[in-house]
Residue, then its C-alpha position, 0 to 999 in steps of 0.5 A: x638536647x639543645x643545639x648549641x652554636x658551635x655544633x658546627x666547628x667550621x668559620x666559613x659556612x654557605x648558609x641555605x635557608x628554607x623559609x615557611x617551617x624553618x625561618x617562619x611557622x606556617x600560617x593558615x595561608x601563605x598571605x598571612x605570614x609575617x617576618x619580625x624585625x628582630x629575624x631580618x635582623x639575624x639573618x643581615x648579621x649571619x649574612x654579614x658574619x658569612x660574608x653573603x653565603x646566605x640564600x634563602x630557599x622556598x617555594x614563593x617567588x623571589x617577588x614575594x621573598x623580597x616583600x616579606x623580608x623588605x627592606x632586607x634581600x638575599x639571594x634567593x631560591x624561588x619555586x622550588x628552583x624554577x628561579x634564582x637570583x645570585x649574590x650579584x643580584x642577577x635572576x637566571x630562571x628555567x624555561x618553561x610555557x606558563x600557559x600550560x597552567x591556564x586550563x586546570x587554573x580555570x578548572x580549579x577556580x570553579x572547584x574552589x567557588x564550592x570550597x572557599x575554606x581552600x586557598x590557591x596561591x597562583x605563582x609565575x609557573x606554578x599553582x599551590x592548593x593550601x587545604x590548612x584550613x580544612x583538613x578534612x577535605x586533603x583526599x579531596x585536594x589530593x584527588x583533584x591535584x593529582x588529576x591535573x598533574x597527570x593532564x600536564x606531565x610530563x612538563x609539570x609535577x606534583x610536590x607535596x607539602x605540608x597541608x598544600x599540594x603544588x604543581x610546579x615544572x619538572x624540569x625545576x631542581x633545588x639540587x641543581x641550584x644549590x649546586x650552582x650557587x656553590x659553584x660561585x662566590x660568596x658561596x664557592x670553597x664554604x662547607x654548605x648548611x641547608x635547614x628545611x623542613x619541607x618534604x620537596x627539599x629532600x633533594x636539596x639534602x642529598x646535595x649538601x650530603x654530597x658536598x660534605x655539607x650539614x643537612x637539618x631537617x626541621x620537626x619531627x620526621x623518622x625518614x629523610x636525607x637529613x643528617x641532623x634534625x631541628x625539633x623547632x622553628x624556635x630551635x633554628x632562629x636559636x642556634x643562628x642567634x648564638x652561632x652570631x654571637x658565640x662564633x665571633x671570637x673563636x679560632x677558625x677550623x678548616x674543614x679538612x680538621x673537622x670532627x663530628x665528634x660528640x654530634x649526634x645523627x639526631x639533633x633536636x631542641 
């Protein structure tokens, strides 16, 4: 069915938003992507309406959020935790030696020189191996990334996404961050929402869950920590355009009343 702006009854929310498949369609690189005028546009309104309880989660740098999403910038989760920037604009990132990576850089920099059809996007601490391109060589990439985890472990780790796989610091933890940015304000005594549609995130839904907050899972996906499900990216820019709109004028429901009736464990557009 499709998800209407009230599905969720609370005024004060702490809004959570994965960017590429939730906010955005995925592109054949992470350098293609665009962000339309009338999408910073939503997010400035649901920011707003939140009283700044909106950050976004990804896996780019907050550099890149900030060129993406420009003249717009939110708080932000970057590199699946490894940094993150609060509502005062202040930028906190985790330890870690970034020249671990330089050999398996320069060793998957000669690899690609024989497969120009994959992308590497070289991050502050991390390297993501995008095989969107071409399909057909994923055991390829797997294999490849896989062996150069095992060479870093256990400071690095491999995330797998969709048609990329990443190493990124161990020590990196969406939960951890989310948990923090719910520890101040705007954010603090707000019931959390995290949509995203990324494998990596799951995480980040356990702790909404345990927050008593709503996790949304974006496309169709028969396992996760999700409580509801988005089948679109559409369906997400939707349901943030009419909660704008349809929420303005109504009456506040705390969240000691709520009631999940008539909401289904499974949403979708």
């Amino acid at each position: 069915m499709t998800l209407r702006g009230r599905f969720i009854p609370e005024r004060s929310l702490a809004l959570f938003l994965d960017v590429d498949g939730t906010l955005l369609e995925l592109a054949a690189s992470p350098d293609a992507v665009r962000v339309p005028a009338a999408l910073r546009n939503t997010l400035e309104l649901a920011s707003h309406r939140e009283s700044g309880a909106l950050a976004l989660v990804s896996g780019r740098t907050l550099d890149d959020l900030d060129r993406l999403f420009a003249p717009s910038r939110f708080p932000a989760l970057g590199q699946h935790g490894f940094e993150r920037r609060d509502a005062r604009g202040r930028v906190t990132r985790a330890g870690v030696d970034h020249r671990l990576l330089e050999p398996v850089r320069a060793r998957l920099c000669a690899w690609l020189d024989a497969h120009d059809n994959l992308v590497l996007e070289e991050k502050t601490t991390a390297l993501a191996l995008h095989y969107r391109r071409a399909p057909h060589l994923q055991s390829e990439v797997r294999e490849m990334m896989e062996s150069a985890a095992a060479a870093l472990a256990p400071q690095y780790r491999l995330f797998t996404g969709k048609c990329v796989y990443e190493l990124a610091p161990a020590c990196c933890s969406i939960r951890a961050a989310l948990e923090a940015f719910m520890s101040e304000p705007p954010f603090v005594g707000r019931v959390p929402v995290f949509v995203s549609d990324d494998e990596t995130d799951e995480q980040g839904f356990d702790a909404v869950n345990a927050l008593g907050g709503y996790s949304i899972r974006v496309g169709r996906h028969t396992r996760s920590a999700a409580r509801f499900q988005f089948a679109t990216v559409s369906g997400v820019i939707a349901w943030l355009r009419e909660r704008n709109t349809s929420m303005r004028h109504e009456p506040v429901v705390s969240r000691r009343d709520r009631s999940d009736r008539g909401v289904t464990g499974l949403l979708s557009e």
